[in-house]
C-alpha positions, 0 to 999 in steps of 0.5 A: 436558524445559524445555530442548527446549521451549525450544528448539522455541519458539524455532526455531518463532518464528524459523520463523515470522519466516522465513516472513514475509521474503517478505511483508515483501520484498513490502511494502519492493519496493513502499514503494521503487517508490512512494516513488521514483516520488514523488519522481521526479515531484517533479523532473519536474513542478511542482504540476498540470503534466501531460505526456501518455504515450499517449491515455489516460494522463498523467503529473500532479502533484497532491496529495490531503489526503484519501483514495481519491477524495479523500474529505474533502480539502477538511476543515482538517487532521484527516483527515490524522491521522485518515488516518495513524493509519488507515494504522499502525493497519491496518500493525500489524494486517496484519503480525500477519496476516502472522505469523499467517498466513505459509502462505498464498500468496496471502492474505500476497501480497495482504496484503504489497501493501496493506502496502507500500501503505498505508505508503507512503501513511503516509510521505507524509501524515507528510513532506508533510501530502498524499499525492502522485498523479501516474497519470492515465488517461481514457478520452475524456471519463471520467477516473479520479482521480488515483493512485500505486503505492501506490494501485495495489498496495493495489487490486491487494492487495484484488482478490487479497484478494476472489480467495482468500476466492472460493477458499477458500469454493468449496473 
């Protein structure tokens, strides 16, 4: 009998490992398109150059030391740590959301976008010391922060975040 118990943990662990690969891909899909955009405005702009795409939207290299509408940037240093320990802290914790909860669709999505997020982030304030903006919208004289993919799949991860808890409490 130890031995099929055995053998349902480990096909349940590795069940459980299955189910997360698509979470996980999520989070590497988005991780690679920030960090390759990152470095392709690298080679196209230097530092507060901006090269304007439509009416409302430029492409500019800046640097943000802070976080979400660089709060703090102007501190001396710390928040960089402060930031990166954020950041692998809140990965850790969201992958062990993923495992826990690798059946729910829409959670997990929401979740491997934040992640891949939060890391690409991570991976800038650990090679740079900064994290590395460069979408610029604006709407006449109103002009939103700059940002970056990451930036953008961990707010489009929040908004399905705040969409399937609205769907679970309206069930």
């Amino acid at each position: 009998m130890a031995t099929k118990k055995k053998t349902f943990t480990a096909s349940s662990k590795s069940s459980t490992s299955n189910n997360m690969l698509p979470w996980l891909g999520i989070s590497l899909i988005v991780l690679l398109l920030d960090q390759l955009s990152k470095i392709t405005i690298i080679k196209l702009l230097h530092y507060g150059q901006s090269m304007s795409i439509t009416g409302f939207f430029n492409l500019v290299l800046v640097y943000n030391k802070g976080a979400a509408f660089s709060f703090l940037a102007a501190e001396s240093g710390w928040q960089r740590h402060l930031f990166t320990a954020i950041g692998i802290a809140a990965a850790i914790y969201i992958i062990y959301l993923l495992k826990k909860h690798a059946g729910q669709r829409m959670f997990c999505c929401a979740l491997a976008l934040i992640l891949g997020g939060a890391v690409g982030n991570v991976i800038d304030r650990i090679a740079y010391g900064h994290v590395i903006d460069f979408l610029d919208v604006f709407l006449g004289n109103w002009h939103w922060p700059a940002f970056n993919i990451a930036d953008s799949a961990i707010c489009i991860g929040a908004v399905l975040f705040v969409l399937d808890e609205l769907r679970r409490v309206n069930k």
